[in-house]
C-alpha positions in Angstrom: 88.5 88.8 101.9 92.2 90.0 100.6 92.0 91.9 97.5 95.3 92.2 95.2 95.4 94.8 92.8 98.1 95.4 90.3 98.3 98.8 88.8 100.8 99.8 85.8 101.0 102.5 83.2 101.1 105.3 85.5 103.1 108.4 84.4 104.4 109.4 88.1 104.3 105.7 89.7 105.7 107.1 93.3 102.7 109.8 93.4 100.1 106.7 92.1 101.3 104.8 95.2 101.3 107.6 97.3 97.8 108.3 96.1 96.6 104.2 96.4 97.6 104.3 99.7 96.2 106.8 101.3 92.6 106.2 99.7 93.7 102.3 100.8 94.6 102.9 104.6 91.3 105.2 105.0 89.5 101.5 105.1 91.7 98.8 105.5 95.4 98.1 106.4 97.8 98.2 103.5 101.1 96.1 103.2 103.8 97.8 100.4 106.5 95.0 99.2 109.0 95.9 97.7 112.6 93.8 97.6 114.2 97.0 97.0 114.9 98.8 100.1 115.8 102.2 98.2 112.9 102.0 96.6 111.1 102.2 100.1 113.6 104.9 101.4 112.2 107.0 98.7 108.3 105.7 98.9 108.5 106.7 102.8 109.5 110.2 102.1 107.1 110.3 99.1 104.2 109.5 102.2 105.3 112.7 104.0 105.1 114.6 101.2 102.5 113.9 99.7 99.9 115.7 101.5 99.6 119.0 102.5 97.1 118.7 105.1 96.8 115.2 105.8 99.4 112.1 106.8 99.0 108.6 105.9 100.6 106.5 109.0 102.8 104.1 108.1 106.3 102.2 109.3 108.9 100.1 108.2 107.7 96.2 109.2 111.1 95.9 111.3 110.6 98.8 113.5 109.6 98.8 116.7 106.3 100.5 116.2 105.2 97.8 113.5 
């Protein structure tokens, strides 16, 4: 079954998403919309960062890889 959440009120929203996720992708495959595509430039190198010692996979849904 799809389960939506919508989350607001977070003080640092990128690091929220960053944290939602990775706990997301750990059990299921995650979509991110946004209609906004800096918003996504800066979302995608929030990902890299965002752990120090683990990655959360993820790709743009027009590359290649996707």
């Amino acid at each position: 079954m799809t389960r939506i959440d919508f989350y607001r009120y977070a003080e640092d929203k990128q690091h929220y998403a960053c944290r939602l996720a990775a706990k997301a992708c750990r059990s299921n495959r995650v979509v991110v919309y946004s209609p906004d595509p800096a918003a996504l430039d800066r979302f995608d190198k929030a990902l890299w960062a965002y752990q120090a010692t683990g990655f959360v996979p993820h790709v743009r849904a027009g590359s290649p890889l996707a």
